[in-house]
Structures are given as C-alpha cells and as structure tokens.
C-alpha positions as CSV (number, residue, x, y, z in Angstrom):
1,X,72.1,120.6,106.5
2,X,73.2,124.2,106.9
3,X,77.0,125.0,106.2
4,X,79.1,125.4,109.6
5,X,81.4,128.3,109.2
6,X,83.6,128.7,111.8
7,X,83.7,131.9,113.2
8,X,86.1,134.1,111.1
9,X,86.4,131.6,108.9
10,X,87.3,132.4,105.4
11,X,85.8,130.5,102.3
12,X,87.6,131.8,98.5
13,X,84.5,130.1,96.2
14,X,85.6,132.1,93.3
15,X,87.7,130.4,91.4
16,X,87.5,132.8,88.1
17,X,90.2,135.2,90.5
18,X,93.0,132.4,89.4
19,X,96.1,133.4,87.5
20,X,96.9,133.3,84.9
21,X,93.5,134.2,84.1
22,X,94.0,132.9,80.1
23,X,94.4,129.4,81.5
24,X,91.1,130.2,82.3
25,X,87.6,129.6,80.2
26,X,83.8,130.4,80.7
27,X,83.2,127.5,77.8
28,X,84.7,124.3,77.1
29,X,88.4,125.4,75.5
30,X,90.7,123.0,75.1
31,X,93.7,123.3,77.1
32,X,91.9,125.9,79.6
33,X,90.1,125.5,82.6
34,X,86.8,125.5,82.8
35,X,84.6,128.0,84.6
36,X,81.5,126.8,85.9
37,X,79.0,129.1,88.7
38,X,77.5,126.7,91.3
39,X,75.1,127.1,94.5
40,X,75.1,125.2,97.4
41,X,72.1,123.8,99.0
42,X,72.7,126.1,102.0
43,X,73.4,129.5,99.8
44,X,77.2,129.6,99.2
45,X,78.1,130.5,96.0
46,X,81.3,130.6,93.8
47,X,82.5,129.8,90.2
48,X,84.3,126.7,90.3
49,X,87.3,125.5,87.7
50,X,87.5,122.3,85.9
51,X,89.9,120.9,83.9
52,X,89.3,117.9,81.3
53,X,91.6,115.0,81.7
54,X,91.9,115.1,78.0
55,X,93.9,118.2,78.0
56,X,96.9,119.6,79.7
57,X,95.6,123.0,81.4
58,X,98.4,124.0,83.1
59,X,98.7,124.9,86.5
60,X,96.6,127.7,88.5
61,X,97.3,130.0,91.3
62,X,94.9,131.3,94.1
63,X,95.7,133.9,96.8
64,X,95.0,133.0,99.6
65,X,95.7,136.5,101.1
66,X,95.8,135.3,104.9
67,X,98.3,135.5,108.0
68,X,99.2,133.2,110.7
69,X,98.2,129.4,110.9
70,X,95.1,127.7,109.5
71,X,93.2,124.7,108.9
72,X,93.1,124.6,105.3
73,X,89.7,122.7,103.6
74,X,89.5,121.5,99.9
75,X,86.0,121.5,98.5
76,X,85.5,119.8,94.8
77,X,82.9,118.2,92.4
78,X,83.9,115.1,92.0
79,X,82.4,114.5,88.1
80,X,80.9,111.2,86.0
81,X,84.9,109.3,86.0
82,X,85.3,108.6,82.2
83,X,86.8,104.9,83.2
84,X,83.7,104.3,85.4
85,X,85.4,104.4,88.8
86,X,87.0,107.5,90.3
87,X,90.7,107.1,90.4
88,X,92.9,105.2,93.0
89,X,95.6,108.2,92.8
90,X,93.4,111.4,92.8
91,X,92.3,113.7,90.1
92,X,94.0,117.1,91.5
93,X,97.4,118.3,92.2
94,X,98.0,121.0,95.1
95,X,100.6,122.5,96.7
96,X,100.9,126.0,99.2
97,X,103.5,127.5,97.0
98,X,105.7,126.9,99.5
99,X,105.7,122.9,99.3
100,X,108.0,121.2,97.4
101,X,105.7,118.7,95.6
102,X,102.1,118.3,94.9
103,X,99.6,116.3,97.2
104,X,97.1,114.2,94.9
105,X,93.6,114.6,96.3
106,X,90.6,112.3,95.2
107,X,87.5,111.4,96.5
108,X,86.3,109.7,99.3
109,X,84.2,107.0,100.4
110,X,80.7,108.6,101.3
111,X,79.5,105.4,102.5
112,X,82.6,105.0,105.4
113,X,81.3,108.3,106.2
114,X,77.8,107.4,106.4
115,X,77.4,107.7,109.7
116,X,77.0,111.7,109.8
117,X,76.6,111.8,106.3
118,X,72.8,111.8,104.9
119,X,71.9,110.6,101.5
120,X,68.9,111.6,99.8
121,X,68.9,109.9,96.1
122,X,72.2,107.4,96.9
123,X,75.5,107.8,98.2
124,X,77.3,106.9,94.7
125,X,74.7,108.9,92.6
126,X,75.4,111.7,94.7
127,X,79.1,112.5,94.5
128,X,79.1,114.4,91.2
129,X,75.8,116.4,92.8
130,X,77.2,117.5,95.4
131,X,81.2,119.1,96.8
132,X,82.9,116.8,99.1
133,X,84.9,119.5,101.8
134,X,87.5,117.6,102.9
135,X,90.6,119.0,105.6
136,X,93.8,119.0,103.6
137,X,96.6,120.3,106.8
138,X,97.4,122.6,109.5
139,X,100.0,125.3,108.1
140,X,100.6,129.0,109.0
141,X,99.9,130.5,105.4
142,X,101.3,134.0,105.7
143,X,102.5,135.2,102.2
144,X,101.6,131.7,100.9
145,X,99.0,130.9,98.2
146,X,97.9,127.8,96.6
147,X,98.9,126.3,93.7
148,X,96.6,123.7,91.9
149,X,97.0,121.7,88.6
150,X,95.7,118.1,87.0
151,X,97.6,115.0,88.0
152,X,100.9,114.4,86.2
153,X,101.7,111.5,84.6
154,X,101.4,108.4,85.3
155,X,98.1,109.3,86.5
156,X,96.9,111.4,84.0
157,X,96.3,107.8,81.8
158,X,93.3,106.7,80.7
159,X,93.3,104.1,83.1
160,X,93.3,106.7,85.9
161,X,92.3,109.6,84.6
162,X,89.0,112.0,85.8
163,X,88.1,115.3,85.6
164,X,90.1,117.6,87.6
165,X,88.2,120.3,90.0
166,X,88.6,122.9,92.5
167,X,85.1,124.5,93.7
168,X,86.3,126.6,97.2
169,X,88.5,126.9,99.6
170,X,87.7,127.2,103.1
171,X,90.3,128.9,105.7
172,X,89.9,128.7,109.5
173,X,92.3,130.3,111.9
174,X,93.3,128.6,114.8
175,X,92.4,129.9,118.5
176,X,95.3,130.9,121.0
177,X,94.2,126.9,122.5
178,X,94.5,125.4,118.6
179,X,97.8,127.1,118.0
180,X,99.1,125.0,121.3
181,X,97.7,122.3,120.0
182,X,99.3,122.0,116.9
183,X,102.6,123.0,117.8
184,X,102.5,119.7,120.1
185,X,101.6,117.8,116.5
186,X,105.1,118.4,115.3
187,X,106.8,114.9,114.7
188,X,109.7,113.8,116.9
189,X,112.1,110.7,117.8
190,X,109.2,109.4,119.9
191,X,106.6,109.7,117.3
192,X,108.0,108.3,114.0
193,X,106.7,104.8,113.9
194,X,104.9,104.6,110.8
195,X,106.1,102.6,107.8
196,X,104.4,103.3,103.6
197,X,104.5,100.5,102.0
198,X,104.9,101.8,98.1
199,X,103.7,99.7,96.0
200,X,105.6,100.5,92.6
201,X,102.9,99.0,90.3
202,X,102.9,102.1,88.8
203,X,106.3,102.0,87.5
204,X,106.6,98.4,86.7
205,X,102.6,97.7,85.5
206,X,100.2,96.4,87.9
207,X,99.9,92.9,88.1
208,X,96.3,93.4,86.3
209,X,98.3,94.0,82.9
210,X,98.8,97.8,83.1
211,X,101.5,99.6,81.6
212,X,104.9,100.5,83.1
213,X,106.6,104.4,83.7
214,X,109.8,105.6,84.2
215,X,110.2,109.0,85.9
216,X,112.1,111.4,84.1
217,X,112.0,114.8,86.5
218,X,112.8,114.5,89.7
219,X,109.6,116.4,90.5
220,X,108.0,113.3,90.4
221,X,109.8,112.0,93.4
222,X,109.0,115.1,95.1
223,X,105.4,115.1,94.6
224,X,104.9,111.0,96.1
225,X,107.4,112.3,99.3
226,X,105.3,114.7,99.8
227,X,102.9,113.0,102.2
228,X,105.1,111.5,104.6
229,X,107.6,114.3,105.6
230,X,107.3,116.1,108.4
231,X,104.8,113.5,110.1
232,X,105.1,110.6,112.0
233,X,106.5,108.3,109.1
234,X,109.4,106.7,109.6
235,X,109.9,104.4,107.0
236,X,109.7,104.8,103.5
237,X,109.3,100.8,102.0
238,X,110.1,100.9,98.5
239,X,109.6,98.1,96.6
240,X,112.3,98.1,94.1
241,X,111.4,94.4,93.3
242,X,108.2,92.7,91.7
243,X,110.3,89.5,90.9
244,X,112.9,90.3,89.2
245,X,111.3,93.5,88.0
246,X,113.5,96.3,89.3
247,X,113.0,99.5,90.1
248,X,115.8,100.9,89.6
249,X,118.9,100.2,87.1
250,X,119.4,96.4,88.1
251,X,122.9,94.5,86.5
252,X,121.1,91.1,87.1
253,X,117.2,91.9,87.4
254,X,114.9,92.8,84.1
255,X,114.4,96.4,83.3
256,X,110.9,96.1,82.0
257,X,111.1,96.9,77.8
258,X,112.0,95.3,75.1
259,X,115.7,95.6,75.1
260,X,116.0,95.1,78.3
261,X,118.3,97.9,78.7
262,X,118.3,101.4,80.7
263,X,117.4,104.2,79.1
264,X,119.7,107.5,79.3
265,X,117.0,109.8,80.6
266,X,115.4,107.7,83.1
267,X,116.1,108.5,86.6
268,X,116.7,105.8,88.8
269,X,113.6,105.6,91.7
270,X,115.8,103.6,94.1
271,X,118.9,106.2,93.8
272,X,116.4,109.6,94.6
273,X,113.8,108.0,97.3
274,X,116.9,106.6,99.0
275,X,118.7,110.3,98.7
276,X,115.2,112.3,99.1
277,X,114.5,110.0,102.5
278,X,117.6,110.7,103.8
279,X,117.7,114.3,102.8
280,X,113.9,114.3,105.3
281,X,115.1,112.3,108.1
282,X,113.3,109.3,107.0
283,X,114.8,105.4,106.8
284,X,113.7,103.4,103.6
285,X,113.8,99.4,103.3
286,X,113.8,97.9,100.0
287,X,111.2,95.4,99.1
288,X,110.5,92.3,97.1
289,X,107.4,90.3,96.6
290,X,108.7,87.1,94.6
291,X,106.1,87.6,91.9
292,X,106.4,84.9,88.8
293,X,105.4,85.2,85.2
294,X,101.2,85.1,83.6
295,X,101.8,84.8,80.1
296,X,99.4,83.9,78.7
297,X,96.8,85.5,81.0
298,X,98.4,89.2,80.3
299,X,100.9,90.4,77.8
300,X,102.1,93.4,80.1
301,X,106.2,93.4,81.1
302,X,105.4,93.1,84.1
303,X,103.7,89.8,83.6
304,X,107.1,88.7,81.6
305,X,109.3,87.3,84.4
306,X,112.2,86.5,82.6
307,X,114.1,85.3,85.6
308,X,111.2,82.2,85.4
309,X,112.2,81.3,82.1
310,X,115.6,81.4,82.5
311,X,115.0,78.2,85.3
312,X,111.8,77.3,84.8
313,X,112.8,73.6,86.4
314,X,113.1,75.2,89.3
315,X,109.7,76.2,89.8
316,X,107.0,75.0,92.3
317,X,104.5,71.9,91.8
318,X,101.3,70.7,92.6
319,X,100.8,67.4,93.5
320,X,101.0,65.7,90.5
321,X,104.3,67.2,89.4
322,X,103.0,70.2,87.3
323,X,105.0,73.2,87.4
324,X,103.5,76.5,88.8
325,X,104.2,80.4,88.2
326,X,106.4,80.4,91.0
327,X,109.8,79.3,91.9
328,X,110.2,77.3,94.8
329,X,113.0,78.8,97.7
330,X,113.3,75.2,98.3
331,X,115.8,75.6,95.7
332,X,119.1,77.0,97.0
333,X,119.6,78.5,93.5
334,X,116.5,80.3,94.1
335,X,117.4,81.7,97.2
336,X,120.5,82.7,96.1
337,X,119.0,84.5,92.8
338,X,116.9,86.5,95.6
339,X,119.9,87.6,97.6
340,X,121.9,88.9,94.8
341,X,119.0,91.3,94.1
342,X,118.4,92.2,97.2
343,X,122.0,92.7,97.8
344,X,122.2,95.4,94.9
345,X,119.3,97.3,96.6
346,X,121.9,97.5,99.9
347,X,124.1,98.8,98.1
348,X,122.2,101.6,97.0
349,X,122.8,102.9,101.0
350,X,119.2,101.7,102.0
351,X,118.8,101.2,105.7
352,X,116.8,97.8,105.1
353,X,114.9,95.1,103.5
354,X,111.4,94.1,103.6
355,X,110.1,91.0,102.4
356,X,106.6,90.8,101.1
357,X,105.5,86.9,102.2
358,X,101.6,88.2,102.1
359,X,102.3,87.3,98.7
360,X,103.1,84.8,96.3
361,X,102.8,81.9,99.0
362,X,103.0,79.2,99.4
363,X,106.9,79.4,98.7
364,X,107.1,75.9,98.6
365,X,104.6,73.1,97.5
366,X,105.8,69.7,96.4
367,X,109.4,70.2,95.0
368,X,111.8,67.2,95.2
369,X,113.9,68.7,97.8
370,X,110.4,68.8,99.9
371,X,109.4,65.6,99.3
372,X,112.6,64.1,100.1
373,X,113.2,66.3,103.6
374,X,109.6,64.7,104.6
375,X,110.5,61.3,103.7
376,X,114.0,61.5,105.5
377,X,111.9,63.0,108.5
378,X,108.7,60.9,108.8
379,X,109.5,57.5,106.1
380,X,105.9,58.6,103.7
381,X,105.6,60.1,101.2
382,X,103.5,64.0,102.1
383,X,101.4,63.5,98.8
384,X,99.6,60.6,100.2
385,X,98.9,63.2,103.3
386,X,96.2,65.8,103.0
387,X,97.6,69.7,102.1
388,X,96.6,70.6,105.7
389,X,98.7,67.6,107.1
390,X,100.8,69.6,110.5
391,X,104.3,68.1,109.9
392,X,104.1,68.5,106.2
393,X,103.0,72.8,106.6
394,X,105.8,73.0,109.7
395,X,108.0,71.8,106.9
396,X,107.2,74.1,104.6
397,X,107.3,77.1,107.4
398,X,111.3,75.6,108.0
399,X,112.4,76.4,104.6
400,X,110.6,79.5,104.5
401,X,112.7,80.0,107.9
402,X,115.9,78.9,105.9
403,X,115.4,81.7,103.6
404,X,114.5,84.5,106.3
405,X,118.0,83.0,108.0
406,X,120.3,83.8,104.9
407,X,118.1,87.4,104.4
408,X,119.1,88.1,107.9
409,X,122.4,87.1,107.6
410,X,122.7,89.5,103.8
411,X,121.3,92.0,106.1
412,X,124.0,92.2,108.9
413,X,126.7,92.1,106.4
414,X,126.3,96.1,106.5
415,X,126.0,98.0,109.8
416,X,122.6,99.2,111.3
417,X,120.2,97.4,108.7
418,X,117.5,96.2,109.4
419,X,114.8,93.6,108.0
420,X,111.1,93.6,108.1
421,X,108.5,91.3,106.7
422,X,104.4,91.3,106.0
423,X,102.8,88.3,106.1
424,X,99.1,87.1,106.5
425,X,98.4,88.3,110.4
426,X,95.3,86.2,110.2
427,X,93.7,83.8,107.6
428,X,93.0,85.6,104.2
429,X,89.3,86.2,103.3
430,X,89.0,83.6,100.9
431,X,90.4,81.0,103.6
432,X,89.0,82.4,106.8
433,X,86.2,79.8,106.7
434,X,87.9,77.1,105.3
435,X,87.9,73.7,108.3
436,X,91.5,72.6,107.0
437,X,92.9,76.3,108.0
438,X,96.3,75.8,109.7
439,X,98.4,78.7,110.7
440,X,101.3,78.0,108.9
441,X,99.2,77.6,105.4
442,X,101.3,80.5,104.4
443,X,104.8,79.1,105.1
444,X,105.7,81.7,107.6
445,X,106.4,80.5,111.1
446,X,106.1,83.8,113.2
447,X,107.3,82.6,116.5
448,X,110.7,81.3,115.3
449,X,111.4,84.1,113.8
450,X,110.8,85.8,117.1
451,X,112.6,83.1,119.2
452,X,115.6,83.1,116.8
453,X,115.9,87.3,116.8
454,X,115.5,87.0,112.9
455,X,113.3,90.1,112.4
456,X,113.1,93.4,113.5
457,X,109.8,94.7,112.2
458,X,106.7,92.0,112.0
459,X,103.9,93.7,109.7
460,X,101.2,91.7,109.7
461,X,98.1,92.8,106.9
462,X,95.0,92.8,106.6
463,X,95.0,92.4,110.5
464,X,95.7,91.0,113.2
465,X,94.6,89.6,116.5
466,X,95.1,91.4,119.8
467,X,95.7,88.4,121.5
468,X,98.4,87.7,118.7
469,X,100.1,91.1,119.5
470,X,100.3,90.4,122.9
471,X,102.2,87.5,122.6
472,X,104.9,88.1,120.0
473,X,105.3,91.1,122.7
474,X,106.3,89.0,125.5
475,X,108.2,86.4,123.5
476,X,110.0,89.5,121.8
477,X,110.2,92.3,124.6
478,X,110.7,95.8,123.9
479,X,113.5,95.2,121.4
480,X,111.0,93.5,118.7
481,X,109.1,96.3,116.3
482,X,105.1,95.2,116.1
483,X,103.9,97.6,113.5
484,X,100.4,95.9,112.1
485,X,98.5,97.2,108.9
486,X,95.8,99.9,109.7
487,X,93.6,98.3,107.1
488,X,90.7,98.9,105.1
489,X,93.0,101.0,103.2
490,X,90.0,104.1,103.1
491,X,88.2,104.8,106.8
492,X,87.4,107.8,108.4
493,X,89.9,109.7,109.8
494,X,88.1,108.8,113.6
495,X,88.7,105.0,112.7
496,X,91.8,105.7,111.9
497,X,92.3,106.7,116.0
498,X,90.4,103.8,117.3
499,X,92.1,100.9,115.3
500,X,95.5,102.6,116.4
501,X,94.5,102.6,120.2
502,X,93.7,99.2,119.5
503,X,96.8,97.9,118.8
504,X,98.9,100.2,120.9
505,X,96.8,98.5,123.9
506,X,97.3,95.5,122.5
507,X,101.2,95.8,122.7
508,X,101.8,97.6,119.1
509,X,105.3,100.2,118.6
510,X,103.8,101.6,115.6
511,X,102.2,100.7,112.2
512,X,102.6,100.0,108.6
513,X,100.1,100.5,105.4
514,X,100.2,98.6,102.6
515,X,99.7,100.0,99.1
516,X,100.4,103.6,101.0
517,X,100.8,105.3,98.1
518,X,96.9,104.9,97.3
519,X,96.0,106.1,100.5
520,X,97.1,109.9,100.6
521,X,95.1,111.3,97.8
522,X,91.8,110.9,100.6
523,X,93.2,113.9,102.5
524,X,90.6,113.9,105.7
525,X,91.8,110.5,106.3
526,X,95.2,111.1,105.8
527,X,95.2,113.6,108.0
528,X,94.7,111.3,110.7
529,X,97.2,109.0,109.1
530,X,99.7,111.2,109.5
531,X,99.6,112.0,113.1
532,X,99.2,108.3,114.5
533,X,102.4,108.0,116.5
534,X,100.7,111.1,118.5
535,X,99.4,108.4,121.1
536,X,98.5,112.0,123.2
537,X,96.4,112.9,120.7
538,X,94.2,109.9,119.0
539,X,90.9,111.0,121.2
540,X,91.6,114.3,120.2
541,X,91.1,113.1,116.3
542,X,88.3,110.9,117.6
543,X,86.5,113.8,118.6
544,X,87.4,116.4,115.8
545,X,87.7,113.2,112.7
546,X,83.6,113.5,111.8
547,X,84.0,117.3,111.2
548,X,86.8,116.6,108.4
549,X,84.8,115.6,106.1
550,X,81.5,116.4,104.4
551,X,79.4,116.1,101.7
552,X,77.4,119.7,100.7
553,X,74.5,119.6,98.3
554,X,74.9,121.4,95.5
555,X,70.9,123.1,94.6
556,X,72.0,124.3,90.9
557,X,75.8,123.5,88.9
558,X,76.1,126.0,85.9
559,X,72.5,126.7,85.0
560,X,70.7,123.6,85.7
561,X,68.9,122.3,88.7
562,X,71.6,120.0,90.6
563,X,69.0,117.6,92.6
564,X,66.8,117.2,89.3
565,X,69.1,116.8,86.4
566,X,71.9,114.5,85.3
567,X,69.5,111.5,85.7
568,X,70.3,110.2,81.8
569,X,71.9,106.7,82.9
C-alpha cells in the first residue's frame, strides 16, 4: 500500500536532527538514544530514535518549524516488549512544548483495525516490522516544537516497561473548510458529558499483586490530566478508595506501607486532581470499590485490607456459615465504616461520590441480619431456597438500597454534590449464559433508585441494552444523567462514533469509561474519545476514523531486511 501524503503535508523522518544531539547515539550507549536508519515499504526514509527501557535517556526536542494549525501524526516501531505484552500505559512521553504534561502513547490493536488494515505474515508478528502512524490532535503549532521522552515512573517498571520510539512525524495543514471545522470542536457547556473513570491501581498495586507508588512531583498529576482538558470531559472519577486503601492522606483508611504512616514527601493525589480539575473546569467524584483482603493468594499491600482484620466477624458468608473476603453492608457498622471514608474524600472539596457496585458483589450473601429479615418476611429459612430464589435476591437488592440511601443522604449534607454509581448494565460474561440469571444477582436494584431520586449519574459497564436506556429515561426524565461505558476499552476511533450514536438514540446524556486511564496512550482512538459529546460531529469521525490509523511496512530497519529477518522465535 503506497503512503498517502496529503498535499503539503510535511513528514520530519529524521530523528538524528534532535537536541541535544549528545543524548543522542549511532550505537547502543547507555543512557543515549538510539539512532537507527529505516525504509518504508513505500520509499520514505528517516533515522529513527530509540530509547532502552533499561536506561533513563532523557528527554528530546524536535522542531517542528511550522505555522498555523495542523493535524499532527505519530509514527513508531513498536519493538519485541521485554515482559512479553506491550504495555497498558504506553512506552513514549510527548508534549508540543507548549503543553503542560506529557501524553503516553502505545500501540494499538492491529486486529480492531483489521478491517482496512492488511496482514501479510500476522497481525501480532507484524508490529515490531512495521510503524504504526497514528493521529495524535488538532493544534496550531506556530513557534511550537515537540518534545519527546520515555515514560516516567510508575511506568517505566519492569512490569510495564518497553522500548521507547519515535520514527517520523507527519504534519498536515488544515484547509480554509478544516480550520472551520475544528474551531466548532472546541468543548462547551453543551458538550462536557464524559466521565474517566481512574482507576488508581497504579498507586495502590493492582489487585494482581503489583506494587504501589506515591507521586512525588506534581508533574505527574499534570501528565495523567493531560488527556481530558480541553475536551468534552466532564468528570474526572478518582478513586481514592480500593477498600480502605486511600489515595490520599486518610486519618481512618490504611496508607499502604509498613508503618502505616504518611510520608513527608508524598504529595497527596486527592488534594492536586481535586485542585488541577478545578483549576480546568472539570468536576471530580471520589470513588470506592469495597475491595477486601487475598492473603494468602498475594502478599502485595494492596491485598492487605486491614480494615477486614480489624472486624473480620463482620464479613459475608456462604451458605454454610464460612466467612468470605468481603464485608457484608448488611452490617450497620460496615456501612458506617464506608461513610466515614467517603466523608473525608468530601471534605477534600470534591463535587461527588461514585460508587463502584460492578465490583465486589454480591454485598450481601447469608449474614444473620439476612437471614433473619427473610425469616421475619416469608417464615423459611432462604438457605433451604435456591441462590436464584426472587424474594431472597429482591432482599438482597433492599439492603444494597439501604446503603445507596445513607450515601445519598452523606452526599446532600454539602451543597451541589452529586452521586454516581457503575454497576453490571447487563449480565457479566461469565453469567450471561447461566439459566438461574436474575437481574438483581448483583444486589443493585436500578429502578428504585430511579423511583426514589437516589442517583444522579447511572453508569452502567460493560454495556447496556437500548431498550434498558430507554426506560430508566422515561421513569427518570431529563433530570436523571444516563452515561453508559463505551466499552471494549481499545476500538477504532469510527466505533467509537457508532456506539455513541447508539446510546444517544437510545436516550443516553453522555458517557463514562472505565479504567480511562488505560485508554489515552492509543491516541487515534482517543482522539475520537475525546470529542464524543460533539453529537454534530460523530459521522464526521465515522467518515475520517479509518484514516487515523495505519500500519506502514517497514522493507529494511538498520541494515537488515525487515520482511525477512527477526524470525528467531
């Protein structure tokens, strides 16, 4: 497939003109970038820089040398990953000198592409053979260069790490029609209805057993805000609470080392996103997911839960009587320790909470208090009933009611909060088939909520169904916020579009994505991302979305033969 250069269009391949030039290599140096000369299968040719993940290189500078406003395309070499999968958070850091943090850019999915995307030898075996050009933004670049550099930390950890690359830059000026265009893509009052949902896994240790970070510079805060401002974001959801894992410098939560104690240089995350939102016009909830301990299963912090040990006779039982990793919120005390932390988070100046109930379910199983509400209610005892019995789940759903009741009510004790939840929009893929499936399997009765004006954002994930939408909209007119998750989390910017118009069809304000902070580092798709409250313009993006992204053949990388070379397993 030949290279489409639009007309005027200007491509920098030559990386080698980066300053400073001594952070800059024709052989492997450590602590330099690498130089490497590369063809393309259609004749472009450049030296491209590379940068070892097991060395800090330092940061690089490229003019750009161009006036007025341009669509701006990234093209890298995605390398072998050293941890066997390319990274969830990117393996480059960029920035027009003129931004205030970095964007992390990674690679995409060539198989979500596949439809204008041809593979020769494989779609996977072909990433590192080939540059993945990708549209990064829209921006009038006069005077502006760009400024590239290898992941900070966190994501510079051998867990995430990969080799970081930047083979060309491509420059297209926008027509007198474009330039209309884009000025209509600048977000406004109308257009802000898009929630991140930040998962903070990477501050407190993924659930998996990874290991936990606390920002130090404030650049870092800069660098993950990056993404949403100045689009059609709205929300920022923060969760500043894995259990009673805080994110931020808790007097009743656990702080996540050994001491259990705050350290003097760590900046607190809730503090600066709540100040950096505000200082970008954007609103940020608080969240929680009620996550209990896995010791023995994983020795990370995270995994820890002291707030479990501390009442572990409070916790949620099977059948038989055997305690779970959970506490049950059939347990006023439970409840209660919930509020307290989600109380300090208000007091932080947040504009909301958000609940996370697509986790940790179900909240309640067979606690006394249970037990004893069905036997006052229906004289039998539910654990001669089977799990899928429809008085026994409505019960459950009732105290999971209870406890969206008393978050309400910690909600309103401040003026102009708000509250939010995500919850399983339809069955999850391991229950979908299942013959006992009952709606209220995971505890959360949806229409009461509704009925009793309990919530002002439903975000349902994975999905939802149309039908669904359309009838919390008439049982909560206009004054209800229906923002489902625009899941997979990676899709093509043009997918993107379609699933939006979708749901706005279907009776949808706006939309949420959960772990959002995976999602920005594919920058062709987040391109789309961030211009979904742009109703106007989903077609347009529909129409333009396939020529974000492609995959070009590289025919030699260094001295050797790309197509035939590399094949040693």
């Amino acid at each position: 497939m030949k290279m489409q250069i639009a007309q005027n269009a200007k491509t920098l391949t030559d990386m080698g003109l980066c300053t400073p030039s001594d952070r800059l290599a024709k052989t492997p140096e450590d602590g330099r970038w690498l130089q490497t000369e590369f063809e393309t299968e259609d004749g472009v040719t450049g030296v491209m820089a590379s940068a070892s993940p097991l060395a800090d290189c330092g940061k690089l500078t490229l003019k750009l040398d161009a006036v007025g406003p341009h669509k701006i395309f990234l093209g890298i070499n995605y390398t072998k990953p050293v941890s066997g999968s390319w990274s969830q958070y990117g393996e480059l850091a960029v920035k027009l000198d003129s931004d205030r943090g970095y964007s992390r850019v990674g690679a995409e999915n060539m198989r979500q592409h596949a439809g204008h995307i041809k593979s020769k030898m494989g779609l996977r075996n072909e990433i590192y053979r080939s540059i993945q050009e990708a549209y990064w933004k829209t921006e009038d670049i006069s005077g502006k260069n760009l400024e590239f550099a290898q992941p900070c930390y966190p994501y510079n950890r051998p867990d995430h790490h990969g080799v970081a690359n930047l083979s060309y830059v491509k420059l297209v000026p926008l027509t007198e029609a474009e330039i209309k265009s884009w000025n209509a893509e600048s977000p406004n009052d109308e257009t802000k209805n898009i929630a991140q949902l930040f998962c903070t896994g990477q501050l407190t240790g993924h659930t998996g057993g990874t290991y936990n970070f606390h920002p130090t510079d404030e650049q870092w805060f800069h660098n993950e805000m990056e993404s949403v401002i100045n689009s059609d974001f709205k929300i920022l959801v923060f969760e500043a609470l894995r259990g009673s894992y805080a994110s931020y410098k808790t007097k009743i939560g656990y702080l996540g080392n050994e001491k259990d104690t705050w350290e003097d240089d760590w900046l607190d995350p809730l503090e600066t996103f709540t100040r950096l939102s505000h200082e970008n016009g954007l609103k940020i909830f608080a969240s929680m997911r009620m996550i209990g301990p896995q010791h023995p299963m994983n020795q990370a912090h995270i995994a820890r839960a002291k707030h479990y040990w501390e009442r572990p006779h409070l916790a949620k039982r099977d059948r038989e009587g055997r305690p779970t990793t959970g506490l049950s919120i059939a347990y006023p005390e439970v409840r209660d320790y919930w509020l307290s932390l989600l109380r300090e988070t208000l007091d932080y100046g947040t504009d909301g909470i958000q609940l996370h109930l697509n986790r940790s379910n179900p909240f309640v199983m067979y606690e006394e208090p249970v037990i004893e509400s069905f036997r006052e209610k229906h004289d039998m005892d539910p654990r001669d009933l089977p799990e899928n019995d429809p008085r026994y789940m409505q019960l459950q759903a009732d105290f999971t009611t209870q406890f969206v009741r008393e978050v309400k009510a910690l909600v309103d004790e401040k003026p102009n909060r708000e509250l939010a939840i995500t919850f399983y929009g339809e069955p999850h893929k391991y229950d979908r088939d299942r013959s006992d499936f009952h709606p209220f399997r995971y505890n959360c009765d949806i229409e009461r909520w509704i009925e009793e004006k309990l919530v002002d954002y439903l975000m349902p994930s994975p999905r939802i169904s149309l039908d669904l939408i359309k009838k919390w909209r008439e049982l909560g007119g206009d004054s209800l916020h229906i923002w489902p998750d625009l899941m997979p989390r990676t899709q093509p910017a043009e997918m993107y579009a379609q699933l939006a118009k979708k749901y706005y069809e279907a009776g949808a304000d706006g939309f949420c994505l959960w772990d959002g902070e995976r999602r920005p580092q594919r920058i062709s798709e987040w391109a789309a991302v961030r211009r979904l409250g742009h109703k106007d313009q989903l077609d347009q993006i529909i129409e333009q979305g396939p020529s974000w992204y492609r995959k070009v053949a590289l025919e030699k990388l260094g001295i050797f033969s790309a197509k035939e070379s590399f094949h040693d397993g």
